[in-house]
Jmol script that loads the backbone (N, CA, C; Angstrom):
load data "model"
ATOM      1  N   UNK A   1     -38.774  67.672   9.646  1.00  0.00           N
ATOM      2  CA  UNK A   1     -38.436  68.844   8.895  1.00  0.00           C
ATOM      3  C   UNK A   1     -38.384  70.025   9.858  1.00  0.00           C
ATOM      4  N   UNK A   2     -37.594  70.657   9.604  1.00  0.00           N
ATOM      5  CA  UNK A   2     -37.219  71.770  10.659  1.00  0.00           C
ATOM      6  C   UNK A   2     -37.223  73.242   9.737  1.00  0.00           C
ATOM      7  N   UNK A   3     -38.152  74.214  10.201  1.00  0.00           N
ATOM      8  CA  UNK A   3     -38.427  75.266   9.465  1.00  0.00           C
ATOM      9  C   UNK A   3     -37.833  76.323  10.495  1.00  0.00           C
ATOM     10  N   UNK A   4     -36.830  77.332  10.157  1.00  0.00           N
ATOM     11  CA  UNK A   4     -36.162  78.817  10.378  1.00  0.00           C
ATOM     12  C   UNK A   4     -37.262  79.792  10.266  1.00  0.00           C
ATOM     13  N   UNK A   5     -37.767  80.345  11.534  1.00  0.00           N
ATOM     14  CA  UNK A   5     -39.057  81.023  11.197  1.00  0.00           C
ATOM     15  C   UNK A   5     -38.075  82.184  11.458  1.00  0.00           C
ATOM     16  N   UNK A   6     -37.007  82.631  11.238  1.00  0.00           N
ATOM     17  CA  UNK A   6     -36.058  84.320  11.076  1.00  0.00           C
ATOM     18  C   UNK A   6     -36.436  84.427   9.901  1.00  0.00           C
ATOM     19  N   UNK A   7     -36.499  83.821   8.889  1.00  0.00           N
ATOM     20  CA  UNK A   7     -36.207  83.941   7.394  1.00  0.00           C
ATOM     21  C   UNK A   7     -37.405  83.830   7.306  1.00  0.00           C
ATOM     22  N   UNK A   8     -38.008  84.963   5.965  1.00  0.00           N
ATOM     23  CA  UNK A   8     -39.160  85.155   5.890  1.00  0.00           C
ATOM     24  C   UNK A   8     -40.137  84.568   4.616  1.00  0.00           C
ATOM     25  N   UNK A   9     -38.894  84.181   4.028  1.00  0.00           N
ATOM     26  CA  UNK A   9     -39.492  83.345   3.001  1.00  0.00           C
ATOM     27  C   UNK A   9     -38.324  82.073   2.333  1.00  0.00           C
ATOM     28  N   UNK A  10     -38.997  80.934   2.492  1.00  0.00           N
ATOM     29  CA  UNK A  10     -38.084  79.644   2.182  1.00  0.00           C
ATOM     30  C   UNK A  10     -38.880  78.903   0.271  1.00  0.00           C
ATOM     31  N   UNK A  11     -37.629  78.771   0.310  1.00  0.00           N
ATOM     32  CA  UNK A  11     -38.159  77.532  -1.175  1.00  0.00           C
ATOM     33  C   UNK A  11     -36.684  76.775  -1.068  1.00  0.00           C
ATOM     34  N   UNK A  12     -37.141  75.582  -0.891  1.00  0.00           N
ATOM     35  CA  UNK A  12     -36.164  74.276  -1.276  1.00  0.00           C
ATOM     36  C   UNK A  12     -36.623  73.254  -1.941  1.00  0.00           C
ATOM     37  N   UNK A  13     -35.610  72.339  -2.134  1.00  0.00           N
ATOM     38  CA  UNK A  13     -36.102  70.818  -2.103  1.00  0.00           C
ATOM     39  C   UNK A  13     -35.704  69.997  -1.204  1.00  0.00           C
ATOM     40  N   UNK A  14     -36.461  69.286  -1.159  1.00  0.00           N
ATOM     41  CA  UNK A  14     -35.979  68.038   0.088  1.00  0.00           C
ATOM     42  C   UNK A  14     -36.515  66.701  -0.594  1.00  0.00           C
ATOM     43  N   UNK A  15     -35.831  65.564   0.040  1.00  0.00           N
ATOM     44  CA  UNK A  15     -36.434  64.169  -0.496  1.00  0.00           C
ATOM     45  C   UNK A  15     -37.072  63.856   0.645  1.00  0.00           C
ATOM     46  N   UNK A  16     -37.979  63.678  -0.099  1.00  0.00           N
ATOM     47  CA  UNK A  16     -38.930  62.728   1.072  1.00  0.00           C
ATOM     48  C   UNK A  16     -38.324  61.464   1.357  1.00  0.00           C
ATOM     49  N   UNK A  17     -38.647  61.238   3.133  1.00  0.00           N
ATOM     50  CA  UNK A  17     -37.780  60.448   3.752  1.00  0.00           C
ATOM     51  C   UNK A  17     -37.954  58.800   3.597  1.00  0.00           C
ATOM     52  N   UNK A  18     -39.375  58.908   3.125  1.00  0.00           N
ATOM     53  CA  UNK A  18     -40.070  57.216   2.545  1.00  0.00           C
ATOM     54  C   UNK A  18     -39.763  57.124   1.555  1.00  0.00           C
ATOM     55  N   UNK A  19     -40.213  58.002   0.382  1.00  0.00           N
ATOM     56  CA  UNK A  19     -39.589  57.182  -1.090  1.00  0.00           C
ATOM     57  C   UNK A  19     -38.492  57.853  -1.401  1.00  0.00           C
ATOM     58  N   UNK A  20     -37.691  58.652  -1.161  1.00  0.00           N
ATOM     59  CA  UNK A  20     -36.562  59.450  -1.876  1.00  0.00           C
ATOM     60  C   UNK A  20     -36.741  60.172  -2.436  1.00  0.00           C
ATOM     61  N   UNK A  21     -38.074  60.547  -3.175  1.00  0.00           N
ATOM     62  CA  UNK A  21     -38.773  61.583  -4.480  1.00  0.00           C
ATOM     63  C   UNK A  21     -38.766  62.670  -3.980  1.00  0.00           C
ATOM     64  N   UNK A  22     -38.007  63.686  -4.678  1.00  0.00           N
ATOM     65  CA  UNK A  22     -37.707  65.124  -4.230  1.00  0.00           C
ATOM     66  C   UNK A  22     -38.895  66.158  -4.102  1.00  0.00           C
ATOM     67  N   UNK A  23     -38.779  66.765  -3.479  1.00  0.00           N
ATOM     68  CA  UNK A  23     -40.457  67.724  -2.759  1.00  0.00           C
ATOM     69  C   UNK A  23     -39.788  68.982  -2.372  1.00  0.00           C
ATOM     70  N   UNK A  24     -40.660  69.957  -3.547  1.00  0.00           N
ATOM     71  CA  UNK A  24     -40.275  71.391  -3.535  1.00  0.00           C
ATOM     72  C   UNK A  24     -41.362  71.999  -2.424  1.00  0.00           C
ATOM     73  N   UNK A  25     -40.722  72.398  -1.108  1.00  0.00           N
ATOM     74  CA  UNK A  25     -41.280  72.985  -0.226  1.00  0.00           C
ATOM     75  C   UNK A  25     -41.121  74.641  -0.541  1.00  0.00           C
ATOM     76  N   UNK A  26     -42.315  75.058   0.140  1.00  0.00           N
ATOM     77  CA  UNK A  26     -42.877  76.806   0.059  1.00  0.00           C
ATOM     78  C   UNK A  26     -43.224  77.104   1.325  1.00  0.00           C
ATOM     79  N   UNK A  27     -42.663  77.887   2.134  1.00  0.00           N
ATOM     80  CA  UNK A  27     -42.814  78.095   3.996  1.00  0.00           C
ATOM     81  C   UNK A  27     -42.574  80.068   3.549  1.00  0.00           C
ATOM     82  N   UNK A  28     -43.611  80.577   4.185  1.00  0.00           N
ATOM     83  CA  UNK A  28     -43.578  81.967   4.075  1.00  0.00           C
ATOM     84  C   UNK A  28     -44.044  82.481   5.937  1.00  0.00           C
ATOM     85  N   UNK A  29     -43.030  83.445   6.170  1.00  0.00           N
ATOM     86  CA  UNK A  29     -42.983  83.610   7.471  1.00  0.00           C
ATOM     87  C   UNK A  29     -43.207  84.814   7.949  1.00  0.00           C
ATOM     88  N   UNK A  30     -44.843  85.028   8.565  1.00  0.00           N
ATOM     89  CA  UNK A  30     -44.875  86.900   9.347  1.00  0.00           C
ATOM     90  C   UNK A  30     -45.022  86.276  10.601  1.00  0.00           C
ATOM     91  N   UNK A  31     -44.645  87.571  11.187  1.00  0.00           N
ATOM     92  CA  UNK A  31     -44.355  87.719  12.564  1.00  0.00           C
ATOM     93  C   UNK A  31     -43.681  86.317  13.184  1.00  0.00           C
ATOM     94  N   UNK A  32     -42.780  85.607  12.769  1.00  0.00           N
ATOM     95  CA  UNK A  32     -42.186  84.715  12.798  1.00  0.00           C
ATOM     96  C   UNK A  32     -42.955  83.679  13.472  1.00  0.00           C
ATOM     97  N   UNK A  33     -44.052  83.553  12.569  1.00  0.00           N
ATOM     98  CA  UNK A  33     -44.889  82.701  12.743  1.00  0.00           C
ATOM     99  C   UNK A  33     -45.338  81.729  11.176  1.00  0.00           C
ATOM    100  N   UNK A  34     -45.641  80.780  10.884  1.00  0.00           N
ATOM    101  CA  UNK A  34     -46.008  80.045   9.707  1.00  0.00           C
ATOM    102  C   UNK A  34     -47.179  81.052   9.242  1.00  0.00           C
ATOM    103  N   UNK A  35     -47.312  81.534   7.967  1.00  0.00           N
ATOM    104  CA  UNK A  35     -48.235  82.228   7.258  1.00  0.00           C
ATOM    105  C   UNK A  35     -48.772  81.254   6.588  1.00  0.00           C
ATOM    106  N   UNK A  36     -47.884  80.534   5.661  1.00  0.00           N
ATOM    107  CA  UNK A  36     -48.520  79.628   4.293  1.00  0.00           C
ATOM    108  C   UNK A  36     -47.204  78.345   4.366  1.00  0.00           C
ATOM    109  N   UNK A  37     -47.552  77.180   3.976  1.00  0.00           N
ATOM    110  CA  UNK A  37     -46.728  76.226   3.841  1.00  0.00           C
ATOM    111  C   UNK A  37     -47.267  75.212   2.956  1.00  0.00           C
ATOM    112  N   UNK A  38     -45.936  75.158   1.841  1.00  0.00           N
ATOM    113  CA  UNK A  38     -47.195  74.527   0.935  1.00  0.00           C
ATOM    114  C   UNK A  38     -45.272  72.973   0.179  1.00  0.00           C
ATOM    115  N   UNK A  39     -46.377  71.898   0.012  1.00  0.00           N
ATOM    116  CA  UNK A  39     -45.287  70.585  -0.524  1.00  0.00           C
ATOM    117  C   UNK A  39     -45.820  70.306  -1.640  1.00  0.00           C
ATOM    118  N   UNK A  40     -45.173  69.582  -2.460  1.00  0.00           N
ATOM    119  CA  UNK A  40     -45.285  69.604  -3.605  1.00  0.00           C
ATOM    120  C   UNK A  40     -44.242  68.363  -4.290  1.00  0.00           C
ATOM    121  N   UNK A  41     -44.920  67.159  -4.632  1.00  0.00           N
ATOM    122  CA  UNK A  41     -43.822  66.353  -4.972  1.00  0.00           C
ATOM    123  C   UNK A  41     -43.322  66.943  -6.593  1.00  0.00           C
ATOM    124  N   UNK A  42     -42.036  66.674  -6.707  1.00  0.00           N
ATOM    125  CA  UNK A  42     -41.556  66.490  -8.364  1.00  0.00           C
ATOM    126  C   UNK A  42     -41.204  65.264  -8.781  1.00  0.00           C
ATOM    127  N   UNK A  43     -42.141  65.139  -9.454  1.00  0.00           N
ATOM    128  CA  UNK A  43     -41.971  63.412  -9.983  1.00  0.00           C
ATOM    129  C   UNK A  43     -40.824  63.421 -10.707  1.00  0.00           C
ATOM    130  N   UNK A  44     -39.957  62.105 -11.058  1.00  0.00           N
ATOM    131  CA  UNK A  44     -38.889  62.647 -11.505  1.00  0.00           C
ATOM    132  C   UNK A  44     -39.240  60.767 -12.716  1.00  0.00           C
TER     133      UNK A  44
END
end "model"
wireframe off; spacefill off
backbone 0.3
color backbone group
């Protein structure tokens, strides 16, 4: 997973690369550095 630390705040989804089950990622960025990073599966 590759995180854009320009952008200061991210929300996506991504599938996880083992089971396919989609995972709402939370990446918040000061001083273009990782502040908070948080995963989260959505069961589907």
């Amino acid at each position: 997973m590759l995180i854009d630390t320009s952008l200061n705040h991210q929300k996506y989804i991504e599938d996880c690369e083992i089971c396919c089950n989609p995972i709402q990622i939370l990446v918040v960025i000061e001083n273009q550095e990782i502040a908070s990073f948080q995963a989260k599966s959505i069961e589907q």
